[in-house]
PAVEXBA-646655 format. One record per residue: residue number from 1; x negated, y negated, z negated of N, C-alpha, C in turn; residue in one letter. Coordinates in nm, 4 decimals, always signed. Example, Ala and Ser with C-alpha at 12.3 -4.5 7.8 and 13.67 -1.06 7.14 Angstrom:
BEGIN
[1; [-1.3190; +0.5690; -0.7800]; [-1.2300; +0.4500; -0.7800]; [-1.3200; +0.3300; -0.7800]; A]
[2; [-1.2850; +0.2250; -0.7080]; [-1.3670; +0.1060; -0.7140]; [-1.2900; -0.0030; -0.7870]; S]
This chain:
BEGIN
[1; [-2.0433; +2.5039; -1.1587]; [-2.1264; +2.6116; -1.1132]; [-2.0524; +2.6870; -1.0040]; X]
[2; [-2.1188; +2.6941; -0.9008]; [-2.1082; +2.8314; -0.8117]; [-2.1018; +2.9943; -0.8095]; X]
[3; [-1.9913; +3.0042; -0.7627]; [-2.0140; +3.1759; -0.7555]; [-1.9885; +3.2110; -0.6267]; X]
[4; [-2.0717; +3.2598; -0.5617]; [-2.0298; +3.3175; -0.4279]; [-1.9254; +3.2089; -0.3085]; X]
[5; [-1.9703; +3.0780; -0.3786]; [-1.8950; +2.9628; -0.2736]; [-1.7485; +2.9184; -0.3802]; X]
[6; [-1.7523; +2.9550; -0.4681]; [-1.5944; +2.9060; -0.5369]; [-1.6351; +2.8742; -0.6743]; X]
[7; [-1.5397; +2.8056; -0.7268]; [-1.5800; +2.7424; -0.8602]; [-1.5841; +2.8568; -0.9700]; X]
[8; [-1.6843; +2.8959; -1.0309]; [-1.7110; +2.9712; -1.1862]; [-1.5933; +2.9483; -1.2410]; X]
[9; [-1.5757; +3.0575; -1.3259]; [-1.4405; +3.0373; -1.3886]; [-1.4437; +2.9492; -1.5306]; X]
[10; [-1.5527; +2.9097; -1.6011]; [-1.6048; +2.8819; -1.6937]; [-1.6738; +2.7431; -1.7262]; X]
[11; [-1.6926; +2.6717; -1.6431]; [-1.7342; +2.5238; -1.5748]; [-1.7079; +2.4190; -1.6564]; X]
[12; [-1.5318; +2.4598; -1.7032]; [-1.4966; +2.3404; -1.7755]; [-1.4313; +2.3677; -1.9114]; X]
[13; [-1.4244; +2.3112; -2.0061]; [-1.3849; +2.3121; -2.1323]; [-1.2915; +2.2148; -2.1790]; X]
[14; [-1.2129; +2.1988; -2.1876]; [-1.1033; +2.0837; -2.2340]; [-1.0980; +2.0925; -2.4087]; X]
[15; [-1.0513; +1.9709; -2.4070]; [-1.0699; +1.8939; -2.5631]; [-0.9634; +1.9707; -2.6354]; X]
[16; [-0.9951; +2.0464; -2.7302]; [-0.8720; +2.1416; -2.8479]; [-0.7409; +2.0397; -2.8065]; X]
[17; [-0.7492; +1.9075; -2.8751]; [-0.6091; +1.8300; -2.8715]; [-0.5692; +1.8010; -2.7312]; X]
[18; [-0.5420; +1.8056; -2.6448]; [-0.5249; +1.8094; -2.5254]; [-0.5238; +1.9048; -2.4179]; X]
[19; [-0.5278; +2.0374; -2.4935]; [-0.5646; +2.1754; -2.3858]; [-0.4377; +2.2187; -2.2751]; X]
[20; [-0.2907; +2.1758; -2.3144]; [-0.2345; +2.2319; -2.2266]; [-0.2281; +2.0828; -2.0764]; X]
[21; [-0.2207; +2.0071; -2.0540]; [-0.2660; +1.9178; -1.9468]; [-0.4075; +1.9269; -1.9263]; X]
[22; [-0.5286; +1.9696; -1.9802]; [-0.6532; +2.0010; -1.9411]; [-0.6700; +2.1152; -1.8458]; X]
[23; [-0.5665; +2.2339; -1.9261]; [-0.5586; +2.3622; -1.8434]; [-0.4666; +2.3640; -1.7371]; X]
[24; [-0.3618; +2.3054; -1.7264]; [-0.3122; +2.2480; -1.5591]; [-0.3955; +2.2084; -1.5090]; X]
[25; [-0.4795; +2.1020; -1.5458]; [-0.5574; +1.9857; -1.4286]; [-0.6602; +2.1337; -1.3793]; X]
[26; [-0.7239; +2.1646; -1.4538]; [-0.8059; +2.2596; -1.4295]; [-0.7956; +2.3813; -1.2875]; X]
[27; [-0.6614; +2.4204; -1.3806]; [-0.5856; +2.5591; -1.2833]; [-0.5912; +2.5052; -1.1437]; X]
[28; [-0.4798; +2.2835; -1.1235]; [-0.4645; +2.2650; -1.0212]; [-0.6153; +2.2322; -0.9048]; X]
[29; [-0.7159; +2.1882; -1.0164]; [-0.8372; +2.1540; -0.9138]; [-0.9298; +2.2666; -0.8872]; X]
[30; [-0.9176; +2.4234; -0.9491]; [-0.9557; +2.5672; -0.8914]; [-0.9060; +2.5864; -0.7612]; X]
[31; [-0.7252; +2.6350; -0.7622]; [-0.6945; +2.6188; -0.6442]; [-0.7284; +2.5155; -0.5274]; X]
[32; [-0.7393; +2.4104; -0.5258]; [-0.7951; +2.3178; -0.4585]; [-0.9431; +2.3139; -0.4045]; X]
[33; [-1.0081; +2.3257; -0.4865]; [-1.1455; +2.3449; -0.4533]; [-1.1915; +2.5041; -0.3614]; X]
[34; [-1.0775; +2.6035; -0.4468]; [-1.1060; +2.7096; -0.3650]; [-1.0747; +2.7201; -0.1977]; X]
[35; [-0.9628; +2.6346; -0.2192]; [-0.8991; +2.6279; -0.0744]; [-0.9378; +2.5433; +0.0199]; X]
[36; [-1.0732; +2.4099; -0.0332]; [-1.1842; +2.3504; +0.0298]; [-1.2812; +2.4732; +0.0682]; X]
[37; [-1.2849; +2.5412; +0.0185]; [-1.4512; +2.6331; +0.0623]; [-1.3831; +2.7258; +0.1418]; X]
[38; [-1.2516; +2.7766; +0.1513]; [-1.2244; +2.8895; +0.2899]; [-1.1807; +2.8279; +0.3635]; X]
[39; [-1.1358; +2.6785; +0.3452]; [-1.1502; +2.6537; +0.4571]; [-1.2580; +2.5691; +0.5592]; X]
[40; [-1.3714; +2.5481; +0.4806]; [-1.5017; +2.5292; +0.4955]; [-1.5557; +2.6332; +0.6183]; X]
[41; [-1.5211; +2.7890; +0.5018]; [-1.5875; +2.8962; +0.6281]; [-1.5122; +2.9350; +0.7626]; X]
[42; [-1.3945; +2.9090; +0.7309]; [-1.3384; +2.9215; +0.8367]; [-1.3866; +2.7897; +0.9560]; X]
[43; [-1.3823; +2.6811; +0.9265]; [-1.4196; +2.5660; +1.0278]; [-1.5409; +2.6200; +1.0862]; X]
[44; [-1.6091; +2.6394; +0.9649]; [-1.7320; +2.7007; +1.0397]; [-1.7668; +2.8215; +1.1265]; X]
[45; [-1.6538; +2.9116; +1.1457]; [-1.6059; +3.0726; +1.2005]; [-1.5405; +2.9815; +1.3672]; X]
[46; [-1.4944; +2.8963; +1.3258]; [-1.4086; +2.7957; +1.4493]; [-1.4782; +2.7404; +1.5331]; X]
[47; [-1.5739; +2.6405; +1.4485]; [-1.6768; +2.5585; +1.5524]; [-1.5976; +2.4119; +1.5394]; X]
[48; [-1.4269; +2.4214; +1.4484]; [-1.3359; +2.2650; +1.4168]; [-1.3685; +2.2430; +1.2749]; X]
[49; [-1.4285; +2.1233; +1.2951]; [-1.4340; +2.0127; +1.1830]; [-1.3237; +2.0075; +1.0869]; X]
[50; [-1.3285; +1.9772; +0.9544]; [-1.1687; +1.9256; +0.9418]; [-1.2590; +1.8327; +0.7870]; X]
[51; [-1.3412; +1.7372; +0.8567]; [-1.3543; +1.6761; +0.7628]; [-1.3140; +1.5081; +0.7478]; X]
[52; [-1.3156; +1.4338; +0.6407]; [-1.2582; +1.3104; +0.6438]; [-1.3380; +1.2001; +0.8142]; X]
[53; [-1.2638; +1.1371; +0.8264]; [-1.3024; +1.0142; +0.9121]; [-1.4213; +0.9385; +0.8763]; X]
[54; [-1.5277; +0.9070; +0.9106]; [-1.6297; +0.7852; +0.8879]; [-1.6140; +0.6610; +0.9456]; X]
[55; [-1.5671; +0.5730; +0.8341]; [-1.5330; +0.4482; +0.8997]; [-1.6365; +0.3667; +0.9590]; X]
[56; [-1.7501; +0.3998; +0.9633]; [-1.9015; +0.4025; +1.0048]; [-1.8613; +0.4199; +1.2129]; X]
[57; [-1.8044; +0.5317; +1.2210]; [-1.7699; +0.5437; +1.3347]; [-1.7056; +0.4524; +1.4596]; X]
[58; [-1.6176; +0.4247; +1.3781]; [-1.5352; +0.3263; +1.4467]; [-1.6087; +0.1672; +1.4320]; X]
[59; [-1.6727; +0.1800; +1.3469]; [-1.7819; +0.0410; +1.3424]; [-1.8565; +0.0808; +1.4454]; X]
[60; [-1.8682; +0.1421; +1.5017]; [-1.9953; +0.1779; +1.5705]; [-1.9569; +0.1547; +1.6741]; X]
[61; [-1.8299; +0.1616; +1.7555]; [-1.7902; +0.1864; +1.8966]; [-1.6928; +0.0529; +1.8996]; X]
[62; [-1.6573; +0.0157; +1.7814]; [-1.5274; -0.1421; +1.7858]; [-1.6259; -0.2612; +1.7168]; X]
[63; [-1.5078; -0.3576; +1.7582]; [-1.5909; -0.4946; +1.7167]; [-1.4726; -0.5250; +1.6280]; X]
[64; [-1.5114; -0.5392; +1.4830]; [-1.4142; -0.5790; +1.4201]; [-1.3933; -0.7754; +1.4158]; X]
[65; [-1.2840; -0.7845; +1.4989]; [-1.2907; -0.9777; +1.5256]; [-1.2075; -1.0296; +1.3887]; X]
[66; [-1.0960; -0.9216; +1.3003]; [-1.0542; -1.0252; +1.1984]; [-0.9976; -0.9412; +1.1059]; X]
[67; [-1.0737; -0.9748; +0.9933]; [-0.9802; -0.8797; +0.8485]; [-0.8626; -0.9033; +0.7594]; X]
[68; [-0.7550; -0.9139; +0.7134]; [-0.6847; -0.9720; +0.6191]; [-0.6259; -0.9037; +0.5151]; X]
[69; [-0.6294; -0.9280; +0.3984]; [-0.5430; -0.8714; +0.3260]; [-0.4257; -0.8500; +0.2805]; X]
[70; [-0.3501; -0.7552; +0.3041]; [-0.2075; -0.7336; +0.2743]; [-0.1776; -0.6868; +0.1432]; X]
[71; [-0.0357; -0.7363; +0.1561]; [-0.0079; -0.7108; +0.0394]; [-0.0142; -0.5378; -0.0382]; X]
[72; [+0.0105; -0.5453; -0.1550]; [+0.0248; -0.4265; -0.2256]; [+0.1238; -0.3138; -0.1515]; X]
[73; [+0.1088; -0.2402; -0.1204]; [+0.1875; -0.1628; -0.0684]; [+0.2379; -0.0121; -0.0711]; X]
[74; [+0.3184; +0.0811; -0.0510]; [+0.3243; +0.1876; -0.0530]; [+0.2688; +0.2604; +0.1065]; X]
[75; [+0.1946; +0.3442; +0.0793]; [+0.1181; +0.4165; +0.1990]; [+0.1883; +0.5683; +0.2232]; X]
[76; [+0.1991; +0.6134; +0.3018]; [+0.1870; +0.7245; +0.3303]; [+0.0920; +0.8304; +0.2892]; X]
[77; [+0.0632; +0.9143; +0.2784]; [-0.0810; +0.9535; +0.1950]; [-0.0934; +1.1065; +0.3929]; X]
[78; [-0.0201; +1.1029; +0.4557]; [-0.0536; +1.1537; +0.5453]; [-0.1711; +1.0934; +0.6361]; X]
[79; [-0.0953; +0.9611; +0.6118]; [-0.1914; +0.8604; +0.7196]; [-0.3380; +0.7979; +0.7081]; X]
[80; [-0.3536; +0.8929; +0.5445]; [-0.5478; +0.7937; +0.5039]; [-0.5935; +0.9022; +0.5256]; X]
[81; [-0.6616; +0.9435; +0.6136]; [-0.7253; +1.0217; +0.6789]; [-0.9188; +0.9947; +0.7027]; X]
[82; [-0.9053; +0.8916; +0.6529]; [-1.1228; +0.8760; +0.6433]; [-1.1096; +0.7646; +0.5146]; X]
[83; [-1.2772; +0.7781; +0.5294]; [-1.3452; +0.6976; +0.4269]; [-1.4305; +0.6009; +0.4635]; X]
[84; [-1.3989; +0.4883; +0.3813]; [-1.5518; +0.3931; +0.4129]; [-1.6668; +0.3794; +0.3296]; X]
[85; [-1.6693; +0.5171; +0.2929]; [-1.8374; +0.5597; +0.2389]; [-1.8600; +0.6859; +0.3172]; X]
[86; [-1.9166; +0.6747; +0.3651]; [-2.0028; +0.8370; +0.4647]; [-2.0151; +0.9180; +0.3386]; X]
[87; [-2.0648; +0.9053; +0.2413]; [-2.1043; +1.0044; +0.1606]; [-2.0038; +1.0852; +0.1143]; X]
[88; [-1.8858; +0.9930; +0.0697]; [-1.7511; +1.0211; +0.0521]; [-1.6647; +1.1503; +0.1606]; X]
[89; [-1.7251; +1.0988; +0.2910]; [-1.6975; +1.2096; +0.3523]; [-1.7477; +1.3733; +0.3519]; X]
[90; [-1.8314; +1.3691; +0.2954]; [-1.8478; +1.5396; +0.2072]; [-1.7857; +1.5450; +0.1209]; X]
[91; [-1.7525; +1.4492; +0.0316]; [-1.7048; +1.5381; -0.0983]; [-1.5589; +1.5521; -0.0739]; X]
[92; [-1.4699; +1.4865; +0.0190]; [-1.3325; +1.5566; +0.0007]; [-1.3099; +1.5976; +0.1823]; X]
[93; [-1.2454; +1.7233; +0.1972]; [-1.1845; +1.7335; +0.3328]; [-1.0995; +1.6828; +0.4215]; X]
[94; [-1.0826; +1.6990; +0.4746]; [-0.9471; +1.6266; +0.5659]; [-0.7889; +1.6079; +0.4713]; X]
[95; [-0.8488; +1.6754; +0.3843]; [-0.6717; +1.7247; +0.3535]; [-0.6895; +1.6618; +0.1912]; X]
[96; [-0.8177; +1.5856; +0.1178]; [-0.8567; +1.5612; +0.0133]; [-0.8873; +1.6875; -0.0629]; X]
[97; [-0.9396; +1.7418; -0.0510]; [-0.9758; +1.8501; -0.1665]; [-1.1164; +1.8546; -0.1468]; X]
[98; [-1.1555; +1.8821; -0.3378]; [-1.2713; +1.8275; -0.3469]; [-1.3668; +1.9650; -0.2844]; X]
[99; [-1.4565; +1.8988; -0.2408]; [-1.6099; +1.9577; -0.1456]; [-1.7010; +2.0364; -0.2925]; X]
[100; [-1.6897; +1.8961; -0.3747]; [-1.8492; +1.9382; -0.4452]; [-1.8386; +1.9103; -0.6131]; X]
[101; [-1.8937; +2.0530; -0.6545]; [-1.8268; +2.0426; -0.8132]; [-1.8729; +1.9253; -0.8522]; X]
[102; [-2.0158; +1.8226; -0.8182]; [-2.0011; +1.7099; -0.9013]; [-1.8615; +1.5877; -0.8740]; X]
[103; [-1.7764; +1.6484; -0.8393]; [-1.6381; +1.5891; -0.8286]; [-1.5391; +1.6083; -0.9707]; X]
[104; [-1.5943; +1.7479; -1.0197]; [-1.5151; +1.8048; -1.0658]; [-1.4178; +1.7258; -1.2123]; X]
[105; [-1.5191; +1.6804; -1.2951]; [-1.5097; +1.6098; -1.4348]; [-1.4531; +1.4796; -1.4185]; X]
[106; [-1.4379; +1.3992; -1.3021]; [-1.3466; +1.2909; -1.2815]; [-1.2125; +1.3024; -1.2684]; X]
[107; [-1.2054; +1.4260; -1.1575]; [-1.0671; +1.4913; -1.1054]; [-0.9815; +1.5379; -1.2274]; X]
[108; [-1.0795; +1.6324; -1.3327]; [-0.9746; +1.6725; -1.3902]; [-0.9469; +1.5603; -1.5557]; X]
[109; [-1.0075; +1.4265; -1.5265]; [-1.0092; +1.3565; -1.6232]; [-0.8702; +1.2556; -1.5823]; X]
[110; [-0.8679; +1.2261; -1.4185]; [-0.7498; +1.2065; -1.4247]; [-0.6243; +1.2732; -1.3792]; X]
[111; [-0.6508; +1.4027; -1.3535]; [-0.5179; +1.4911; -1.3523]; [-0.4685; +1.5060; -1.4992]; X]
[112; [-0.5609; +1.5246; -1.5861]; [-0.4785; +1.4825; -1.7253]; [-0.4284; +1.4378; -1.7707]; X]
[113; [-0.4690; +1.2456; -1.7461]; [-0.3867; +1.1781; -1.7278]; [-0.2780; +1.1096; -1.6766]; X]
[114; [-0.2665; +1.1743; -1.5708]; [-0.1759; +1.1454; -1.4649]; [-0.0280; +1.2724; -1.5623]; X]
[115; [-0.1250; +1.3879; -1.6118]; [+0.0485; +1.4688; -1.6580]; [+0.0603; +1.4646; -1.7952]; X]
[116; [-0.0144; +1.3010; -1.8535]; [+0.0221; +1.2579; -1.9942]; [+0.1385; +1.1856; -1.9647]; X]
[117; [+0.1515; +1.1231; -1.8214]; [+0.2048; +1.0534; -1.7941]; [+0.1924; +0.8828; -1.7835]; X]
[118; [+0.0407; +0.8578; -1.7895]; [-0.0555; +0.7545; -1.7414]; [-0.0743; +0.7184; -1.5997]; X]
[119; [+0.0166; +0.6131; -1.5822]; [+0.0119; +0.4883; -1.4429]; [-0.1125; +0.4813; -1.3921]; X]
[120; [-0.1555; +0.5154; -1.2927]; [-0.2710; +0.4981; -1.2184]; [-0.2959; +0.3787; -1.1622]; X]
[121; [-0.3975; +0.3129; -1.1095]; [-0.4173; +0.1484; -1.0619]; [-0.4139; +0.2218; -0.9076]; X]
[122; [-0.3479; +0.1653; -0.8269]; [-0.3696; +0.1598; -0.6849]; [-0.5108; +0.1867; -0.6476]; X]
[123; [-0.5169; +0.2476; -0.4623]; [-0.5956; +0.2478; -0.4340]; [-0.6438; +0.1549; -0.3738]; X]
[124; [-0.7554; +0.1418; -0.3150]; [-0.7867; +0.0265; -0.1866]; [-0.8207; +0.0792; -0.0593]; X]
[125; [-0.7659; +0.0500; +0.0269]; [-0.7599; +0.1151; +0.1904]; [-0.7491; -0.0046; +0.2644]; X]
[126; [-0.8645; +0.0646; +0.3791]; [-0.8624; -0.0475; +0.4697]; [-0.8182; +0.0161; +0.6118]; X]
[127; [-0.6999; -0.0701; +0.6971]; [-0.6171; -0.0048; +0.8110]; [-0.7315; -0.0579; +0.9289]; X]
[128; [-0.7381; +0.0546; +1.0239]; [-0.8011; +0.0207; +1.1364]; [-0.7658; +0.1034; +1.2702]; X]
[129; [-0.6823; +0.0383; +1.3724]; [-0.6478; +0.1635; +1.4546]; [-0.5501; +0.1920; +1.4510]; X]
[130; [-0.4776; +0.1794; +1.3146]; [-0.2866; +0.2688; +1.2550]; [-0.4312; +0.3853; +1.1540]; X]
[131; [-0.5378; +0.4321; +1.1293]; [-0.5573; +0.4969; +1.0050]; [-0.6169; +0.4167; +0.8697]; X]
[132; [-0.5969; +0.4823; +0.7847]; [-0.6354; +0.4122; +0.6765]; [-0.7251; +0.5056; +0.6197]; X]
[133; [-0.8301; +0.4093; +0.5642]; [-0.9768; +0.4482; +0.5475]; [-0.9544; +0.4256; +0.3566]; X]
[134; [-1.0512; +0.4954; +0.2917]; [-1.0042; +0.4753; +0.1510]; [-1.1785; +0.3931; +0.1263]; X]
[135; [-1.0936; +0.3202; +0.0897]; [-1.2518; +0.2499; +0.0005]; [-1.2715; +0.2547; -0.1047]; X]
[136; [-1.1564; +0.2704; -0.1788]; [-1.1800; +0.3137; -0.3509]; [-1.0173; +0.3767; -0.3953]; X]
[137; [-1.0694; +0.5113; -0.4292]; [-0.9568; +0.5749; -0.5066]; [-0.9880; +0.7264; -0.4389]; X]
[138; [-1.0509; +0.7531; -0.3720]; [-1.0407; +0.9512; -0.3667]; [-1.0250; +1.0257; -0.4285]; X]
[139; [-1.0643; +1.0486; -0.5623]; [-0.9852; +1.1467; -0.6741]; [-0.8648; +1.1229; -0.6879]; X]
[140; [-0.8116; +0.9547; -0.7041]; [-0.6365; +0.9524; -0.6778]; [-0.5781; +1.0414; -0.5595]; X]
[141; [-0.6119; +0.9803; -0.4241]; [-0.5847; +1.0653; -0.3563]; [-0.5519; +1.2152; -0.3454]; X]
[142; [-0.6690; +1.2409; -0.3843]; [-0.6668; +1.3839; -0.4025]; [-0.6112; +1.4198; -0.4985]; X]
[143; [-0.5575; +1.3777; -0.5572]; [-0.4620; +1.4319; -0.6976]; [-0.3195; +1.3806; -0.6567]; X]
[144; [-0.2701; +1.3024; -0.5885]; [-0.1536; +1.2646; -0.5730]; [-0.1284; +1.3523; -0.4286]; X]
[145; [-0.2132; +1.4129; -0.3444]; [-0.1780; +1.4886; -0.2636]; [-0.1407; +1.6425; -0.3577]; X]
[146; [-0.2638; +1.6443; -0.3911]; [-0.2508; +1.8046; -0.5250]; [-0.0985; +1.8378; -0.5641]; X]
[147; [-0.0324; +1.6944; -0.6300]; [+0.0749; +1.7008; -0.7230]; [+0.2195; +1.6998; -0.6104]; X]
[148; [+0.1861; +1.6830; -0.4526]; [+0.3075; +1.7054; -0.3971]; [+0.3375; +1.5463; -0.3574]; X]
[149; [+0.3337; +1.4411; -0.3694]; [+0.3325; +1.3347; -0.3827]; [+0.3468; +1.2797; -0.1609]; X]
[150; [+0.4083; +1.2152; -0.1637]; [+0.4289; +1.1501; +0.0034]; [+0.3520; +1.0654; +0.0005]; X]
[151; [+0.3473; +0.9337; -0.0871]; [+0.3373; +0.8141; -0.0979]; [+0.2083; +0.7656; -0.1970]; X]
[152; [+0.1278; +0.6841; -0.1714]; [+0.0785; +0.6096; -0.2935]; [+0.0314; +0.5080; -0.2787]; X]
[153; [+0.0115; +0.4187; -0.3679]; [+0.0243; +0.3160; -0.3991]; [-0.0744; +0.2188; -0.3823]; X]
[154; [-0.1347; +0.1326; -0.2739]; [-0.2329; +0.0911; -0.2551]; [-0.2647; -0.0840; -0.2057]; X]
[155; [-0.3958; -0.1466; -0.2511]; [-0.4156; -0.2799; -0.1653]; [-0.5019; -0.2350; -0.0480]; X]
[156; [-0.4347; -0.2805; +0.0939]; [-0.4528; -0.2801; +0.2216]; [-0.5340; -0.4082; +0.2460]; X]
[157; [-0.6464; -0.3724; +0.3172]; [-0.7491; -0.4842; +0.4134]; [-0.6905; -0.4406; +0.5316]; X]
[158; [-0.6407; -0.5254; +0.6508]; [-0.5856; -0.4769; +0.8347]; [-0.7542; -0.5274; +0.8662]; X]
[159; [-0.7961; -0.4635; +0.9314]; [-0.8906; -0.5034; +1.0447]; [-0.8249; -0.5123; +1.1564]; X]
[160; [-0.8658; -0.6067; +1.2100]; [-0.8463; -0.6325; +1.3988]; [-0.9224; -0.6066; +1.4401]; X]
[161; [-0.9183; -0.4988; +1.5225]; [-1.0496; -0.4474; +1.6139]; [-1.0177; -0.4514; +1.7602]; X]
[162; [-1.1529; -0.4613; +1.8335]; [-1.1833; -0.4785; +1.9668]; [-1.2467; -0.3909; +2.0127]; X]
[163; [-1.2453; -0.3522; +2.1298]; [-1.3486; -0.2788; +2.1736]; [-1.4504; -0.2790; +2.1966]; X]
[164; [-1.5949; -0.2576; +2.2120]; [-1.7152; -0.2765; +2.2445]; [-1.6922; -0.3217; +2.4397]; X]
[165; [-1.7468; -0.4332; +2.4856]; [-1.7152; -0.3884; +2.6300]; [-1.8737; -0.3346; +2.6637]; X]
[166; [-1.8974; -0.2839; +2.7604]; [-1.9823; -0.2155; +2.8268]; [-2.1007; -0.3084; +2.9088]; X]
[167; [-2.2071; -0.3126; +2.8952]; [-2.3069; -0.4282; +2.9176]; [-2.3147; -0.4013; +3.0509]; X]
């Protein structure tokens, strides 16, 4: 629920046996979410965007001539900067923090687990350009940025892209 653009204080309820990692995940995805919506109004006070990449985009203007998959790898988490779901691109910002409370009950299902101390499965990102686009894992993301984290852990698709030439 909404209050005045920031998350209700009251939204979520964590399980009796599990309340003190429920009430971190919680605390950490308030701050987060709050700090998506000012800086929401502010972009909007600016007239600058600061939302994820649409890998839609770069489809649009490149010719992708060859895909491959790389190996498992450690990523930078500076460098995944879009998504290859458009829709995806509302719900987290430039910086991963979640947009939209129906985010909310995943995020803090695995920030819990993540400070039970439960191994997460990699993400999947696909490189195009030198950025990496997330195709599956944004709540990781956004929780391994949350927790301070440089690095995470992902399977890479490289696209080879071309340019569109001009008819």
């Amino acid at each position: 629920m909404l209050v005045e653009g920031r998350l209700a204080q009251n939204t979520y309820r964590p399980p009796v046996g599990d309340a003190r990692a429920e009430h971190q995940a919680l605390a950490l995805y308030r701050r987060l979410y709050n700090r998506a919506w000012l800086r929401q109004v502010w972009s909007a006070l600016t007239g600058r965007t600061h939302c994820l990449l649409d890998l839609a985009s770069v489809q649009a203007t490149r010719t992708v001539t060859h895909h491959r998959h790389a190996k498992r790898q450690s990523v930078p988490l500076s460098q995944i900067r879009g998504s290859s779901s458009h829709s995806r691109c509302y719900d987290f910002d430039a910086d991963f923090r979640p947009l939209n409370p129906h985010n909310q009950a995943r995020w803090l299902r695995l920030a819990a687990a993540r400070q039970r101390g439960v191994r997460l499965p990699p993400v999947a990102l696909i490189k195009a350009e030198g950025i990496y686009f997330v195709k599956d894992g944004h709540h990781r993301i956004s929780l391994a940025r949350a927790m301070g984290e440089r690095e995470i852990e992902a399977e890479v698709t490289v696209w080879q892209i071309a340019e569109l030439s001009p008819c």
